[in-house]
C-alpha positions in Angstrom: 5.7 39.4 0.8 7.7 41.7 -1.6 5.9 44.0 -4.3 6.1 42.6 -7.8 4.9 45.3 -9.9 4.8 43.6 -13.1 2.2 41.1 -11.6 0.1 44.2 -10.5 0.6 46.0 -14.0 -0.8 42.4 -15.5 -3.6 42.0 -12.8 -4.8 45.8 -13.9 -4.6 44.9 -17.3 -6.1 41.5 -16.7 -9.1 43.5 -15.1 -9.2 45.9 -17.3 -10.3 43.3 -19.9 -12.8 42.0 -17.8 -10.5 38.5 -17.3 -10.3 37.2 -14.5 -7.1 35.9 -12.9 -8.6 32.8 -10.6 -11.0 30.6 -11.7 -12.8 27.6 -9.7 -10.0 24.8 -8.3 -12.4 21.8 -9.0 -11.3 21.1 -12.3 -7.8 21.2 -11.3 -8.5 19.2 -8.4 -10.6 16.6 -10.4 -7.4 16.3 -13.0 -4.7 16.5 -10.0 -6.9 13.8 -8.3 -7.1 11.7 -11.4 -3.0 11.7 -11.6 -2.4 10.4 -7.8 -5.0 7.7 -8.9 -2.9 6.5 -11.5 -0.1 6.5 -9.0 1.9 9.3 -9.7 3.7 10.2 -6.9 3.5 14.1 -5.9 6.9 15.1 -6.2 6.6 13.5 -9.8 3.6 15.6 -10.4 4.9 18.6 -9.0 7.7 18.9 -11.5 5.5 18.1 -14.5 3.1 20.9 -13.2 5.4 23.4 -11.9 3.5 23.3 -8.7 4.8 22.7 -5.6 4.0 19.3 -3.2 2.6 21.2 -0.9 0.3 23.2 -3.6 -0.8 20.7 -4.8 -1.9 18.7 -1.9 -3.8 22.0 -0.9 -5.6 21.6 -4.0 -6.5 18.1 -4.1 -7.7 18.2 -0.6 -10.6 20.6 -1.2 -8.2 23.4 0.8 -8.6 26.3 -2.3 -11.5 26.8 -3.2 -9.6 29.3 -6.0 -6.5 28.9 -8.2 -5.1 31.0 -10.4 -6.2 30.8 -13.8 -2.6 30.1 -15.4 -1.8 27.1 -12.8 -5.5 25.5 -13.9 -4.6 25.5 -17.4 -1.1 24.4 -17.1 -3.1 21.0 -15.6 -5.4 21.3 -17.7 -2.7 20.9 -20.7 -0.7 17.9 -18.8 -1.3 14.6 -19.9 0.5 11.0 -18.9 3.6 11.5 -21.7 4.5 14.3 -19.6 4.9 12.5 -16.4 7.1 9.8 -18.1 9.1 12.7 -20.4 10.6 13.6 -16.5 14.1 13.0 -16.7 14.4 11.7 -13.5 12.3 10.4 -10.2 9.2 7.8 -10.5 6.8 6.8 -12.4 4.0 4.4 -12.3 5.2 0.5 -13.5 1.8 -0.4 -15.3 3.1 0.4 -18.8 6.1 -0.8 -18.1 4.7 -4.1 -17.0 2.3 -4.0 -20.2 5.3 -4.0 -22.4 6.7 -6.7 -20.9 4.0 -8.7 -21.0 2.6 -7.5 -24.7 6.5 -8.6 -25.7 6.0 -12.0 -24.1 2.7 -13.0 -26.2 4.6 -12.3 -28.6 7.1 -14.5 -28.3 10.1 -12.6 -26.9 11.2 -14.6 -23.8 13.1 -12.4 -20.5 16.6 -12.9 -22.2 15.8 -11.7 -25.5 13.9 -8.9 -23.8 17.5 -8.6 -22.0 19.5 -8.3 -25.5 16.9 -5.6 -26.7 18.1 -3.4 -23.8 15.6 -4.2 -20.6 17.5 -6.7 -18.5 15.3 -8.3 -15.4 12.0 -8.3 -16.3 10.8 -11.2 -14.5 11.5 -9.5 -11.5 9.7 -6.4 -12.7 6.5 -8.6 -13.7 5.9 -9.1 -9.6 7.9 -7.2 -7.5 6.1 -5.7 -5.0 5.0 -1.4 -5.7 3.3 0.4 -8.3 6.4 2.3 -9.3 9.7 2.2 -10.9 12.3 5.0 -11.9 11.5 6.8 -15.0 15.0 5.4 -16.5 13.7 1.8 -16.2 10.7 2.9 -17.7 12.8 4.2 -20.7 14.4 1.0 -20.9 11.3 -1.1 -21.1 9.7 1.5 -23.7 12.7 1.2 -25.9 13.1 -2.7 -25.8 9.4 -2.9 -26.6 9.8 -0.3 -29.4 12.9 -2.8 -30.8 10.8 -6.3 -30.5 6.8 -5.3 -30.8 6.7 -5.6 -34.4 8.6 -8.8 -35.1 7.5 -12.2 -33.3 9.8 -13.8 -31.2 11.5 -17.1 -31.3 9.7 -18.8 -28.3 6.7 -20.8 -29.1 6.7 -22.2 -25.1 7.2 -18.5 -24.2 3.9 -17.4 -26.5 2.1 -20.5 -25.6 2.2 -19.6 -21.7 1.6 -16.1 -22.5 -1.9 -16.7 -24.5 -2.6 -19.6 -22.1 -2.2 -16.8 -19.0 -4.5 -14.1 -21.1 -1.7 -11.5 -21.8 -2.7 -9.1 -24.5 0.0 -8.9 -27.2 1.3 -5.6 -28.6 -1.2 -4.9 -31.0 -3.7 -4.9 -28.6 -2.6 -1.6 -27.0 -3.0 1.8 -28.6 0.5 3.6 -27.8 -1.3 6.3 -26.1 -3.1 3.9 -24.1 -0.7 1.5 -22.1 0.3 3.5 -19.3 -2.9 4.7 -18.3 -3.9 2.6 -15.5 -7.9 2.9 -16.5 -7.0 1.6 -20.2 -8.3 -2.0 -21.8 -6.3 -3.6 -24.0 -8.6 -4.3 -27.5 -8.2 -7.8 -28.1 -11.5 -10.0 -28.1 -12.1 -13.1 -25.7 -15.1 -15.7 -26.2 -18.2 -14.4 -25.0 -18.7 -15.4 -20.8 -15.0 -15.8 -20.4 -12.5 -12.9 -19.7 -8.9 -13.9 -20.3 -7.7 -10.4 -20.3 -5.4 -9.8 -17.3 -5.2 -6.6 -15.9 -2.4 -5.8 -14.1 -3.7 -2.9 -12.1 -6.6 -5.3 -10.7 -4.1 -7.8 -10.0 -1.2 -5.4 -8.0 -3.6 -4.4 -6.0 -5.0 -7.4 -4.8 -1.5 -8.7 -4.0 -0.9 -5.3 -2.0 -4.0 -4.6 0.3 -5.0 -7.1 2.9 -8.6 -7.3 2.3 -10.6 -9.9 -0.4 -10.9 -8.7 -3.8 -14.1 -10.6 -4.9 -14.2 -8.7 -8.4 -10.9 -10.3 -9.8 -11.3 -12.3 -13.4 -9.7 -15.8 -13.3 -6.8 -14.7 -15.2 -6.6 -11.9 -13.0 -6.7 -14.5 -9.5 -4.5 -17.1 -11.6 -2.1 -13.8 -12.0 -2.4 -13.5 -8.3 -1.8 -16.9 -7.0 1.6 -17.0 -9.4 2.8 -13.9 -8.1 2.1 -14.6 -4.5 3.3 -18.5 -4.7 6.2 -17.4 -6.1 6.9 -15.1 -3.1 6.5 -17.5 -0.5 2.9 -17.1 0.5 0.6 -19.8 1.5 -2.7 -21.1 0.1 -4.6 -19.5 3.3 -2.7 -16.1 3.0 -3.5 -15.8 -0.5 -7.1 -16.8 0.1 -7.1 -13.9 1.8 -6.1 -11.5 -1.3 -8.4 -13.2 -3.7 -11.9 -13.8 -2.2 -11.7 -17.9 -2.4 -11.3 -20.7 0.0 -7.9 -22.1 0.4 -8.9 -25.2 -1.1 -9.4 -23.1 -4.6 -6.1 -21.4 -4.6 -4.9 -25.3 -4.3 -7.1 -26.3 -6.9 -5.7 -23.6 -9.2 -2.0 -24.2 -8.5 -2.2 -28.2 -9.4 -4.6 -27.0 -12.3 -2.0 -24.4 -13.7 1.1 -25.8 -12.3 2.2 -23.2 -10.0 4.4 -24.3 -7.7 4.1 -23.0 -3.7 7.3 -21.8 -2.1 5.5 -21.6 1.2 7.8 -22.8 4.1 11.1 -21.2 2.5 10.6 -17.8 2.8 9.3 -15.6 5.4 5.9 -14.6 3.5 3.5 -13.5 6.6 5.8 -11.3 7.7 6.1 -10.2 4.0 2.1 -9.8 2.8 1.1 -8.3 6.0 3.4 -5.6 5.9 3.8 -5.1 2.6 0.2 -2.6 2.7 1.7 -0.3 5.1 5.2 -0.1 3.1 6.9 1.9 5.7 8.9 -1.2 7.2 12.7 -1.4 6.1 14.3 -4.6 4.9 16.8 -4.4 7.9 13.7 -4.2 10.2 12.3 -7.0 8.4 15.5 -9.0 8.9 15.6 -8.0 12.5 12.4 -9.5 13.2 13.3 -12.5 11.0 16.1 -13.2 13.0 14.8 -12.6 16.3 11.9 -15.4 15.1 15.0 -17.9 14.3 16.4 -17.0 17.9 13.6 -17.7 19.6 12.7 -20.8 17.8 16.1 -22.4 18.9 16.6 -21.0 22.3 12.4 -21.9 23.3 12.2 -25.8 24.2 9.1 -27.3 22.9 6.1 -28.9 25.8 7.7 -32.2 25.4 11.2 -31.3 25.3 10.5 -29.4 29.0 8.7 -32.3 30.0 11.3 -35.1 29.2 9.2 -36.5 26.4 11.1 -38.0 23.8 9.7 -38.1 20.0 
């Protein structure tokens, strides 16, 4: 460790006027924890901070009990604007996906989202993850900043949006849509909740276990995104807490048509929680599946039985 002797002068003054240069780490951690919540990724939040990966995993793990008083009120200061101001890397895809949707109930369909600037945002409604780069994110912002205010030219477009519970733009403060914890403002009828949010719904599509807390919009939400994918009724059963026979009712109810049986969607949802297997892994095993499906005679082929 080398000798920097302008620290020390500062720590003697610093004691000298009875300040103190660490103070306790659990605010830090509690604000540090709050971020990775939201899903900042670390290296995201370690150039908004300053603070190295590795510092800050320290920190959020309970590891310093201490930090020093300059790095707890540079977290202190940090607010979600800053993580999306980063010129580069991640950054959550809620407000992204918010915008999109808001701009949709309003009666901007994908392709005149497209002209605005964003191009493929039906794909970024349900694609798989919780983040995007921080340039799409800029892309999305600045399309929604172009459209929000004037309604859009699709009545089937804002028809299926209000009829699928998306809250328009004015429902959303500005400093509001990208925090993950945030409710958009719009009322619903008492005993009904047609609000659809979409951090409820990604995560019911990414972890294998029921989510028994999901609104209907929400499960609808679900059940699209999932269809759409190639999942079955049974496999999305699974993700939403009903029977099978539900997620059927709601399809024929809502019209969302099941592309079960033409894509490979087990391999897909039960792997997409750990999201640590490649796509050329993926295609390995699909093709390895396809292999042994043609080179594997059937009972009654091996036993002369004709069909």
């Amino acid at each position: 460790m080398t000798y920097n002797k302008q620290w020390e002068v500062g720590w003697q003054r610093d004691r000298a006027r009875g300040i103190n240069r660490y103070v306790d780490a659990e605010p830090t951690r509690e604000k540090l924890q709050g971020f990775i919540d939201a899903s900042v990724p670390l290296r995201t939040l370690s150039r908004a901070t300053g603070i190295s990966d590795t510092g800050i995993s320290n920190i959020v793990a309970g590891r310093n009990s201490r930090v020093q008083r300059a790095t707890a009120e540079r977290v202190d200061q940090l607010k979600l604007a800053d993580i999306y101001s980063q010129a580069e890397g991640m950054v959550p895809r809620v407000g992204a996906v918010r915008r999109v949707e808001a701009l949709l109930a309003l009666g901007h369909n994908h392709a005149a989202i497209a002209a605005a600037g964003a191009r493929d945002t039906s794909m970024l409604l349900y694609s798989p993850g919780e983040l995007i780069t921080a340039g799409r994110w800029r892309q999305v912002r600045d399309a929604y900043d172009r459209l929000s205010m004037t309604p859009g030219d699709s009545p089937l477009t804002r028809q299926r949006a209000e009829s699928r519970g998306l809250a328009p733009p004015l429902a959303w403060d500005e400093a509001d849509i990208d925090d993950p914890s945030a409710r958009p403002h719009h009322q619903v009828p008492a005993g009904e909740s047609n609000v659809v949010d979409i951090v409820a719904v990604q995560r019911a599509i990414a972890r294998q276990r029921p989510d028994t807390n999901l609104t209907k919009a929400e499960r609808l939400e679900v059940v699209r995104a999932m269809a759409s994918t190639g999942a079955s009724d049974h496999e999305i059963s699974l993700h939403t807490g009903v029977s099978d026979r539900t997620v059927l009712r709601d399809r024929i109810e809502f019209g969302i048509e099941s592309r079960w049986g033409t894509m490979p969607s087990a391999a897909h949802w039960d792997l997409m929680e750990a999201r640590s297997i490649t796509r050329r892994s993926d295609s390995a095993g699909r093709d390895a599946e396809r292999k042994a499906i043609i080179t594997t005679p059937s009972l009654d082929q091996q036993h002369g039985i004709a069909r």
